[in-house]
N, C-alpha and C positions, 0 to 999 in steps of 0.2 A: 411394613411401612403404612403411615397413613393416612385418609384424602387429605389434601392442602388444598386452600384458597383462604388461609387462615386470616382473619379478620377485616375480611370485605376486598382481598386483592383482585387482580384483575384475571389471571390466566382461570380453564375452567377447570371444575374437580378432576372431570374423568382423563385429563391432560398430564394433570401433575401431582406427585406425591413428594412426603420427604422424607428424608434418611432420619436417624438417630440426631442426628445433632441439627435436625431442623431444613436443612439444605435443600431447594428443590429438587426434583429427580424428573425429566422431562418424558414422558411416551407419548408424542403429538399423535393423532388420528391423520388419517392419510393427507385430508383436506387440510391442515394447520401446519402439517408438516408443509407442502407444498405451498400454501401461505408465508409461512416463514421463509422456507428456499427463496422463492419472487422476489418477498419485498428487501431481505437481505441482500441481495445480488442487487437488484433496484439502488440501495442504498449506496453499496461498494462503487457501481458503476455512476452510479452520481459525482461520491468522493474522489473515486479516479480522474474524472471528465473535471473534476475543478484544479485536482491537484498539475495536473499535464496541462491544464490550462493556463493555468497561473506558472507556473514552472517554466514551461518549455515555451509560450507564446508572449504571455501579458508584460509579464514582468520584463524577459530582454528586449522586447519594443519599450519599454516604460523605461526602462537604464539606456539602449543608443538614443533613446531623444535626450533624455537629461543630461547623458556623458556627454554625446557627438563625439564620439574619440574613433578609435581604429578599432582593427580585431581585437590587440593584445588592450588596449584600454578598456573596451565595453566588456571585456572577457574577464578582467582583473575584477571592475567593478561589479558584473555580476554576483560575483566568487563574492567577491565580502561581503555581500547580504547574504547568499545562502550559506555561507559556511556560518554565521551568526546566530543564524536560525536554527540553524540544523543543531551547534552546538547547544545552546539553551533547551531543545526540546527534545534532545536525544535519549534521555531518562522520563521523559515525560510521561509517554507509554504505561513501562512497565509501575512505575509511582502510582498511578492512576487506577490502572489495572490490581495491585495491591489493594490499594483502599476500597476500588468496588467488591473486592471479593469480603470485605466487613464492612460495608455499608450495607445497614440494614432500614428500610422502610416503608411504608406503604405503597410506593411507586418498584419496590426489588433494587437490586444491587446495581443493574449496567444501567436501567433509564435515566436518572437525575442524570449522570456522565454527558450521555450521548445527547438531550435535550440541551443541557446548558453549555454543552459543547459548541455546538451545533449552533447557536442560538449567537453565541459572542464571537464566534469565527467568521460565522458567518457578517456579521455588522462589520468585523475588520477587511473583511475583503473588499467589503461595500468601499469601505472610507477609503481604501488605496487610490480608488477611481480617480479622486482630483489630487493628490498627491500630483508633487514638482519636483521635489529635492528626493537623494537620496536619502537623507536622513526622516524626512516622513514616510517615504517607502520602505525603509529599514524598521522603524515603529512598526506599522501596519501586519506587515510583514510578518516579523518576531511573534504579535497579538495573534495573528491569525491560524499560526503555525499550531503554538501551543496550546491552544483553545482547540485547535481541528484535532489534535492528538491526544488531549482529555478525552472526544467526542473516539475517536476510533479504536483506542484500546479497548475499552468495553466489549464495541459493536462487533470486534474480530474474536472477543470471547463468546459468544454465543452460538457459534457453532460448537464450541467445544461444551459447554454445558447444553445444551437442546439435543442434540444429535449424536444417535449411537455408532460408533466409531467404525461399526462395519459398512453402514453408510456415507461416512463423510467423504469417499472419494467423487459420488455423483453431487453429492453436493457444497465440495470444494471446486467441481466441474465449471457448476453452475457460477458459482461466487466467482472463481477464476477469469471464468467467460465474459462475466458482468467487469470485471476490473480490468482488464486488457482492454475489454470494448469500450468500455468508460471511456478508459485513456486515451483511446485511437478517438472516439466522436468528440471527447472535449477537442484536440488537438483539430478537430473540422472547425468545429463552431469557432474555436479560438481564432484561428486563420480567417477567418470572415467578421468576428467582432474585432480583427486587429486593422481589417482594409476599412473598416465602416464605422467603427464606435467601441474604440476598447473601454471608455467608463462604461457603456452599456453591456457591455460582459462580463465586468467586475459587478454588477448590480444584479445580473442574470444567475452568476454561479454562487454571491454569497446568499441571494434570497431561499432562490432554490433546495441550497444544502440544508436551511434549516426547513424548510416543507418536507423534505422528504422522509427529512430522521423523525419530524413529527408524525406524520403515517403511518410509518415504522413501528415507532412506539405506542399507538394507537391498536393498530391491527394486530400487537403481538403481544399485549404486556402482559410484565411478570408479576408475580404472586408477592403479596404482601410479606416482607420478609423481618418484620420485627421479635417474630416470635424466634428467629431463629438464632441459634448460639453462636458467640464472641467468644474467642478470646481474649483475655487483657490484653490492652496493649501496652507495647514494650519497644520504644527506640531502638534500644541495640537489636534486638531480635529483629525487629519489621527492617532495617537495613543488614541487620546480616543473610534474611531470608532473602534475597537479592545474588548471594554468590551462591550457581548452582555449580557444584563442585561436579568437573568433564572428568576426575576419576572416580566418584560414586555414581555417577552418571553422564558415560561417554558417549552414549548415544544423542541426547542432549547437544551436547560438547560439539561432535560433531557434524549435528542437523545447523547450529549455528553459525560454526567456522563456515561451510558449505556457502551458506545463503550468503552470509558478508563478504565473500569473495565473488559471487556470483554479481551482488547488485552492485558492488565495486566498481565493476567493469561493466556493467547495461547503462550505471547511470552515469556515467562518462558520456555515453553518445543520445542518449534520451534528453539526459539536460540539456545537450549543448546543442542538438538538431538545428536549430534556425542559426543560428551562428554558422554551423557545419555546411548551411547550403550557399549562405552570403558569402564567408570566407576562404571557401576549401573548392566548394562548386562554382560557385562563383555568383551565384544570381543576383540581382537587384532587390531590395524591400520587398515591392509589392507579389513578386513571382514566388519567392523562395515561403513568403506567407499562406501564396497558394499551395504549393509544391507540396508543402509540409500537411497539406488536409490532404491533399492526391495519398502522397504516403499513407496516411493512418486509416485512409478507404480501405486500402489496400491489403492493410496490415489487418482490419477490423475483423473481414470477411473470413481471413487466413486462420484468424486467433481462434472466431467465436467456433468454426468447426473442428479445430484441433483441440480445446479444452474443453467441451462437450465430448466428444470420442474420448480425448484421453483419460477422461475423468471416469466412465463407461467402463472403457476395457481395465483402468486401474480396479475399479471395482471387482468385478468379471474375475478377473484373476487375483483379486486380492494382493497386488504388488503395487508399491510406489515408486522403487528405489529407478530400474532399470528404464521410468520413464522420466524421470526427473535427470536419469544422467543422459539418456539420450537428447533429450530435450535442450541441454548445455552444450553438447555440441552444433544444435542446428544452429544454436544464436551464434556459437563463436564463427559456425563457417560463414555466416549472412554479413558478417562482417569485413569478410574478404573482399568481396564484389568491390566497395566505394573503394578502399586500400588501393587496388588495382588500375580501380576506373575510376576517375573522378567526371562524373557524369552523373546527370537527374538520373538516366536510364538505370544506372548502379544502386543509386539508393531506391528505387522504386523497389529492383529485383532484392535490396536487403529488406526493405521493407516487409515481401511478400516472406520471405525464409525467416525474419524475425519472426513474423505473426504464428506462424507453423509453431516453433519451437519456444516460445516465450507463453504461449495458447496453454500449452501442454506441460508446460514449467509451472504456471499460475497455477492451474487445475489439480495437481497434486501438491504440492508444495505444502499446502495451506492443510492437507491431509496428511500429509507424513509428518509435519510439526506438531499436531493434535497429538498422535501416535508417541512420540517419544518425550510426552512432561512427565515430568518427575511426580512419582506418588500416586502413578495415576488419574492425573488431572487434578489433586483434590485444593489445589492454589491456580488454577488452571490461569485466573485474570492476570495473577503474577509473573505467572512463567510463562504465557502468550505475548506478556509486556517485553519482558525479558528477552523472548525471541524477535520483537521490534525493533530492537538494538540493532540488530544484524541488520535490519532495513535500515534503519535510521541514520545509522552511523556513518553508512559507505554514503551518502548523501549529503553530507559533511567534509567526508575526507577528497571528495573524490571534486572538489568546488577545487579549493587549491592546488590539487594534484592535476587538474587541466591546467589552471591557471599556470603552472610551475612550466608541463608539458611545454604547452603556447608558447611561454618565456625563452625553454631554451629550443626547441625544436624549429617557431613558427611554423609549423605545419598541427593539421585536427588530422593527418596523418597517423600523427603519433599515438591520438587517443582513439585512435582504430588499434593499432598495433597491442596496447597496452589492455582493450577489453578483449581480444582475441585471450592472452594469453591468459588473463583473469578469471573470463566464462568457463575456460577450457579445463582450469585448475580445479573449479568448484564442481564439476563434474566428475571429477577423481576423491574429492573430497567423500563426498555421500556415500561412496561407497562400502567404507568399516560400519556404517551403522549396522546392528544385528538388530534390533527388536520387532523392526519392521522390512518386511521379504523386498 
C-alpha cells in the first residue's frame, strides 16, 4: 500500500493509506482515533436528540393543536404524516449510501452527504416552526426526513470504513451510548420547548444539526478521493446491487429480519409515548410533557451505563450475539410493568428496565451489523444502507399498525402487548447467525 493524502486532501499521511484500487485504508493514531469515537457519538447523539424530539414531542403537540380531535383522531392523524415520510425515505439510506461509496472528490465519499444533508434538513425543521396546517407540516416534514437520511447513511458508514472490526464493539459502545442518550435528553429538552416555546425548539434542533455535522467534518476529514477507481456505471447493476441474496448470505439475512422486528415493536411505544401518558395514563398536556423528561432522565442514566459496559465486555470477550439477545428480553419485560399498571409509577420503572436493555442493544447492534456485510465490507455505504431498511421501514409500518390497533382495541394496551411479543421474537431471531460468536 501506499501513503495517501493524494492531491491536497484533508486526513494526514501517517493515518491513511490505500488499497490497489485507490480506496482509503484507515490506521487512526490513538489520539484521532479517540477524536473520531467523540465527535461521531457527539454527532449520533445530536441526530437522536432531534429525531425523538421532533417524533415523540413537537410534532404530536403540533397535530393535537391543529386536529383538537380525540385519541383515535390525533392518533390517525399523526399516523398519516409519519407513515408518508417514512415511506418516501425508506430507500433513502441505502441510495445514498451507494452513491457515496462512488463519489469521488476532493472533500472524500461521506462529506458532501452529510454537509448538504445536514444543511437542508436542517432549514426544514426550522420552517415547521410556523407551520398551521397539516398539510404544511406534512411538506416540512417529508423535506426534512429525506434530507436527515442523505445526512446519516454516510455518517453510520464510517465506522465501518475507519475502524478495525476487533474494536468496533467499544466503539459502537460509545456511538450506542451517545444515540440512546441523545434520545432520552432530546425527549427532556423537548418536554420543556413544548411547555415554553415549541418554535424555539424547532430553531434549536434544526440549527444545531447542521453545527455539529459541520465540526464533524472539520475535525475528521477524509482524503481526497478523485484519484480513486470507479466503476462504470450501470442502472441495472447499481439496482440490482441492492438485493443481498439471505441464501448467499444468511447471516446478513438474518442480522436484518432481527433488527426489523425488534424496532417494529420499540417503535410502537417510543413514537407514541406522549399520547401513551394523556390517553392510557391518563394525564393532562402540561404533566404528561413533563412526565415524559422524568422518563427519559431515567432512562438516560440506565442506558449510558449499560452501553458503555456492554459495549466493554462485548469486546473483552469478543461476542455480540448473547448480548444483543439478552438485551431483547429486558426491553420486552419493561414492557410489562405499564400493561399491568397503568400508572406514572409503571412507566417510570419501564423506563429504568428499557434504558438497561435498549443501552446494551444500541452498543452492540451497530457492531454485529458491521461484522456480517457482504464481501467483507468492500460496498460497506451500500449495504449499512441496506441494513437501514430494517430501521426504517418498522417506522412506517408500525404509524398504521397503532393507528389500526387504536381503531379496534381503544386501548395503547394493545401496543404494549404487541411490542412485547415483537422484541421477544427478534431475540430468537439473532440467534442462527454463525459468523459472528
Amino acid at each position: 500500500m501506499s501513503a495517501a493524502n493524494p492531491q491536497g486532501g484533508g486526513a494526514p499521511q501517517k493515518e491513511v493509506s490505500v488499497n490497489e484500487k485507490g480506496k482509503p485504508v484507515y490506521k487512526l493514531g490513538k489520539s484521532l482515533y479517540w477524536r473520531l469515537i467523540w465527535t461521531l457519538s457527539g454527532n449520533f447523539l445530536f441526530l437522536l436528540a432531534l429525531y425523538n424530539a421532533v417524533i415523540s414531542i413537537f410534532l404530536p403537540n403540533q397535530v393535537a393543536n391543529v386536529v383538537q380531535g380525540d385519541a383515535a383522531q390525533n392518533t390517525i392523524a399523526l399516523a398519516s404524516i409519519m407513515t408518508v415520510s417514512s415511506f418516501i425515505t425508506v430507500f433513502v439510506q441505502p441510495l445514498t449510501g451507494a452513491f457515496s461509496d462512488r463519489t469521488r472528490s476532493k472533500m472524500g465519499m461521506r462529506t458532501p452527504y452529510i454537509l448538504a444533508g445536514s444543511f437542508i434538513g436542517g432549514f426544514a425543521i426550522c420552517m415547521l416552526a410556523p407551520q398551521s396546517s397539516m398539510l404544511g407540516i406534512g411538506i416540512c416534514w417529508v423535506i426534512a426526513s429525506v434530507t436527515l437520511n442523505i445526512m446519516n447513511g454516510p455518517l453510520a458508514t464510517i465506522l465501518a470504513d475507519r475502524v478495525p472490526e476487533e474494536n468496533r464493539g467499544v466503539a459502537s459502545g460509545y456511538i450506542g451510548a451517545a444515540q440512546t442518550g441523545g434520545g432520552t435528553l432530546g425527549i427532556i429538552a423537548a418536554g420543556w420547548f413544548a411547555n415554553h416555546s415549541l418554535s424555539g425548539g424547532y430553531l434549536f434542533f434544526g440549527i444545531g444539526i447542521f453545527v455539529v455535522c459541520l465540526i464533524f467534518c472539520l475535525l475528521n476529514r477524509e482524503p481526497n478521493t478523485k484519484q480513486m477507481d470507479v466503476e462504470p456505471f450501470n442502472w441495472k447493476e447499481f439496482f440490482k446491487g441492492f438485493w443481498v441474496s439471505p441464501k448467499k448470505n444468511p447471516d446478513f439475512g438474518w442480522a436484518f429480519i432481527a433488527r426489523f422486528v425488534m424496532y417494529l415493536g420499540y417503535q410502537g411505544v417510543v413514537a407514541y409515548q406522549l399520547y401513551i401518558l394523556r390517553y392510557y395514563i391518563g394525564l393532562d398536556d402540561a404533566s404528561s410533557n413533563t412526565i415524559v423528561g422524568v422518563m427519559s432522565t431515567i432512562q438516560l442514566f440506565a442506558l449510558i451505563v449499560s452501553s458503555v459496559v456492554c459495549g466493554y465486555l462485548s469486546d473483552k470477550f469478543q461476542a455480540r450475539k448473547p448480548f444483543v439477545f439478552i438485551s431483547s428480553i429486558i426491553m420486552a419485560v419493561s414492557y410489562v410493568f405499564p400493561l399491568f399498571m397503568r400508572t406514572e409509577t409503571s412507566m417510570l420503572i419501564m423506563a429504568g428496565v428499557l434504558g438497561i436493555g435498549y443501552g446494551c442493544y444500541m452498543s452492540i447492534d451497530m457492531a454485529l451489523m458491521t461484522q456480517v456485510l457482504p464481501d467483507n465490507g468492500e460496498n460497506a455505504g451500500k449495504d449499512m444502507g441496506v441494513l437501514t431498511i430494517a430501521t426504517n421501514l418498522p417506522q412506517m409500518l408500525v404509524q398504521p399498525l397503532v393507528a389500526v390497533l387504536i381503531s379496534i382495541f381503544a386501548s395503547y394496551g394493545s401496543v404494549f402487548i404487541t411490542a412485547i411479543v415483537l422484541v421477544l421474537a427478534s431475540s430468537f431471531l439473532i440467534l442462527p447467525i454463525k459468523k459472528v460468536k
